[in-house]
C-alpha positions as CSV (number, residue, x, y, z in Angstrom):
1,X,19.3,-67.6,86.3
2,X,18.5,-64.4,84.4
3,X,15.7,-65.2,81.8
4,X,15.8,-62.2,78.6
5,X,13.3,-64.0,76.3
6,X,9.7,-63.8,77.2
7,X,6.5,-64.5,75.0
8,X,3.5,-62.8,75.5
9,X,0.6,-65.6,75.9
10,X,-3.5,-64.6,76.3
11,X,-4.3,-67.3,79.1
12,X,-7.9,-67.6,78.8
13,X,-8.4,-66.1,75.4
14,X,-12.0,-67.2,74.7
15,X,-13.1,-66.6,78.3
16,X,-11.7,-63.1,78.7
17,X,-8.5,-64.4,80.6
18,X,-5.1,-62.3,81.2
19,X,-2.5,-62.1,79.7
20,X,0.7,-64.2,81.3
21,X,4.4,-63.0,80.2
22,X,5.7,-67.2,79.6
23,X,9.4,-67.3,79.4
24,X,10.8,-69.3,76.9
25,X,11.9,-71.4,79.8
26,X,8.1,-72.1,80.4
27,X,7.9,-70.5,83.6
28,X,4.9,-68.2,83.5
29,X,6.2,-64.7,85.3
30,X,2.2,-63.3,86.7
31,X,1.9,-59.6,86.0
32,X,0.6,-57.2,88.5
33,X,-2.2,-55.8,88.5
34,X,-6.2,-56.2,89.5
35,X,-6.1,-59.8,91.7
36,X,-8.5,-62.4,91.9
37,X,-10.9,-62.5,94.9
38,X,-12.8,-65.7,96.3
39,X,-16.2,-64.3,98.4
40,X,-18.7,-66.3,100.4
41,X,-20.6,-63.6,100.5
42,X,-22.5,-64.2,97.2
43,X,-23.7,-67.6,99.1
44,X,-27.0,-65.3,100.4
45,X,-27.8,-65.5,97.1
46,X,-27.8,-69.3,96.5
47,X,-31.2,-70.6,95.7
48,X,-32.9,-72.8,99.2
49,X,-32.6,-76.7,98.5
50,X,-35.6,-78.5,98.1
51,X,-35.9,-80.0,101.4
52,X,-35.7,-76.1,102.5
53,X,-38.2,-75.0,99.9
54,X,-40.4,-78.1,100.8
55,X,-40.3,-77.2,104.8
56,X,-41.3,-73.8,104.3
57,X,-44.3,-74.8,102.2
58,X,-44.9,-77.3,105.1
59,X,-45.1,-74.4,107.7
60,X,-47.2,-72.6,105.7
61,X,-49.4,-74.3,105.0
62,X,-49.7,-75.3,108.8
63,X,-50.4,-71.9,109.4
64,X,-52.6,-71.0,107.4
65,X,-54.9,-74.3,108.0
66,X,-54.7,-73.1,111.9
67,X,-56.1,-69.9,111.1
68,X,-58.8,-70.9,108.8
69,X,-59.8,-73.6,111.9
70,X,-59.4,-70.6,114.1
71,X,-61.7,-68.6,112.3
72,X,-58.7,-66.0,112.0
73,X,-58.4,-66.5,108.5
74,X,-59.9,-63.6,106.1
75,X,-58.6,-63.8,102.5
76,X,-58.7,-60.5,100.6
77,X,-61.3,-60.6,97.7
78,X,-59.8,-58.7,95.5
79,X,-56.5,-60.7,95.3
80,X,-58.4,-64.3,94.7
81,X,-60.2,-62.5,92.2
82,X,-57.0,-61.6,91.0
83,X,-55.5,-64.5,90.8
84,X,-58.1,-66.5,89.4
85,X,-58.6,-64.5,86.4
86,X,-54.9,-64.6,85.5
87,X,-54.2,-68.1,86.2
88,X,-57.6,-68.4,83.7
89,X,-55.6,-65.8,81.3
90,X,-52.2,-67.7,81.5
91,X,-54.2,-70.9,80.5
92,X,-55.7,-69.4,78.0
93,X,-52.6,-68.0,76.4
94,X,-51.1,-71.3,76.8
95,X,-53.8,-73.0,75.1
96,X,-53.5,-70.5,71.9
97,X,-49.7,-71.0,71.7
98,X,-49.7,-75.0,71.8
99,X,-53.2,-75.8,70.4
């Protein structure tokens, strides 16, 4: 079966689709060009669960109370002073925006 009419139909039109050459018969004829590609690479960049997230915390946390027990622990100064004064500055902006 030879098929001579076709109609040019934007598959996809709102979310950037191709273009499909549809037949009048209906079949759609695919045109060639750039394909579609499937990757599992980009799962690296998937976000850890919570049970991940929440065993890492765990661990850490273990640590870090083994070294402060061990006497190994020895905090940097600067960065608690640090961090106090902007966790004191965020609250304070926070206050402002919804008070």
């Amino acid at each position: 079966m030879k098929v001579n009419e076709t109609t040019r139909v934007q598959s996809g039109a709102m979310s950037g689709g191709a273009a499909v050459d549809r037949p009048s018969s209906g079949v759609a004829q695919v045109p060639q060009g750039p394909v579609d590609k499937v990757s599992v690479q980009s799962a690296a960049a998937v976000p850890p669960s919570v049970d991940q997230v929440r065993s890492q915390r765990e661990a850490r946390l273990r640590e870090l109370g083994e070294a402060v027990e061990s006497g190994a622990y020895r905090p940097d100064p600067a960065r608690v002073a640090r961090r106090i004064v902007d966790d004191a500055e965020l609250a304070a902006r926070l206050r402002a925006m919804l008070g």
